[in-house]
C-alpha angles and dihedrals in degrees: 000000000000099000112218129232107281079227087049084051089045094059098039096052086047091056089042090068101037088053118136129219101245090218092057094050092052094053081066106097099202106075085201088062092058096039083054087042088058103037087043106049094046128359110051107118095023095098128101123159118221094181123110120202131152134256149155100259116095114220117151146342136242135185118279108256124191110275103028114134102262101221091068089067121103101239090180092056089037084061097049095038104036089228137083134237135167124237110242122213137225103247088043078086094048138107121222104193119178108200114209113197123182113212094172112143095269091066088060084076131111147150089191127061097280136041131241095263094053082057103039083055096052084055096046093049088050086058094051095048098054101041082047083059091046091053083233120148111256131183140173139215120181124185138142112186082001146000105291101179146015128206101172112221120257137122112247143141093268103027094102088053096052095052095039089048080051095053083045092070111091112243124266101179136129126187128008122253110160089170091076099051084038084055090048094042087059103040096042094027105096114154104063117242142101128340115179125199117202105181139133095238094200087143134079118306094201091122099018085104095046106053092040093051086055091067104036071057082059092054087249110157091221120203122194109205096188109191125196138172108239093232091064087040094067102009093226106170127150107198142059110247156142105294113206120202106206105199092045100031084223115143131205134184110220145166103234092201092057088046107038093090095052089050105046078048095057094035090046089047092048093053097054091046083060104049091049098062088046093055094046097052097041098252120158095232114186119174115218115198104197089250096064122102103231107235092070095068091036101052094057078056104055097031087064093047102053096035 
């Protein structure tokens, strides 16, 4: 078995024992409250960017490398010092990171307290919050058949407040469809850096690759947050009843424990499928089932990020 860093174990044993019950969170009505309970119990000094853009704010030098623009180096220090460095830039230190939720109708469901998208919310705000505290650029784009809404990412006094006044409107989606908000990530998307998808995915992956594969070509680092509730995980139902598809309407009466083989098959199969587009295009996948404090399936992600 693959040992871990003992820094890697430090963390993770830190976020073990920070973690918070999902269901407790939820029962908090600010979304901003739970965003702050989670930043604040257990991520904050994790970050570091590894993204380099370019501003108007001077911050540092750094010495010159082949193939560095010239006309970032500083030809006055270069006279008096007989050697060359770049200026470096404020926002060279700076995360961009574009946040795409999906609110279509399957993430209204839940066999908790609380839906997916409750849940997927809670995550996107987290998300807010910290990289607000890491002066780092967020934006956020949510659709379901279609892109809905559009916070363009900046950091700015005020940004926090208009996403987190976007994941307060109730849902009015329908179907899935995370092609369309994809298409618009890669054609409106210009500084390179992270773009996050939190979605279900319960609907077909033909052009997930594809369009995947479009931003990793743009030198986009891509994370998959997949949510789930843990029923339609495992499909443990125990009686026979009237089955309710959200996005379609359609309605179907089945015996869940006829038909509870031939589900866990095709969910096992789909998330396979899944994981393995995401491998081979170099995607960070992490699977979120609604019971899990979320600080368990964030902090893989951003110990990997930041070791």
């Amino acid at each position: 078995m693959k040992q871990g860093s003992p820094h890697k174990k430090n963390q993770n044993q830190r976020f073990a024992s920070q973690r918070i019950d999902p269901a407790c969170l939820m029962r908090i009505k600010s979304l901003e409250l739970r965003a702050k309970s989670v930043v604040e119990g257990s991520w904050n000094g994790l970050h570091r960017s590894p993204y380099h853009g370019f501003s108007v704010e001077f911050t540092e030098y750094r010495e010159y490398s082949p193939g560095d623009d010239p006309r970032h180096i500083d030809w006055k220090l270069a006279a008096r010092s007989n050697q060359h460095f770049i200026k470096r830039y404020e926002e060279e230190t700076n995360l961009c990171c574009h946040m795409l939720l999906d609110l279509s109708s399957s993430m209204q469901f839940h066999s908790l307290g609380y839906s997916k998208a409750d849940y997927a919310k809670t995550l996107v705000a987290t998300f807010a919050y910290f990289l607000s505290t890491q002066r780092d650029a967020s934006g956020l784009i949510i659709f379901d058949e279609q892109v809905e809404s559009v916070v363009p990412a900046r950091f700015t006094r005020g940004q926090l407040r208009r996403i987190l006044i976007e994941l307060e409107r109730p849902p009015q989606g329908s179907h899935t469809n995370f092609i369309s908000p994809l298409k618009h990530a890669v054609e409106t998307i210009k500084k390179r850096g992270l773009v996050v998808l939190v979605s279900d995915l319960l609907s077909p992956t033909e052009e997930l690759s594809t369009h995947l594969g479009y931003l990793r070509a743009k030198g986009h680092e891509v994370a998959l947050f997949q949510i789930l509730d843990p029923a339609e995980l495992h499909f443990d139902f125990s009686e026979t009843a009237i089955f309710e598809d959200l996005e379609s309407g359609d309605h179907m009466a089945l015996n869940p424990k006829a038909a509870q083989a031939n589900y866990q098959q095709q969910m096992d199969q789909h998330l396979e499928e899944i994981q393995t587009i995401c491998r081979q295009q170099g995607v960070h996948y992490h699977k979120l089932t609604t019971d899990t404090p979320l600080e368990s399936g964030l902090s893989s992600f951003l110990t990997d990020r930041v070791a």
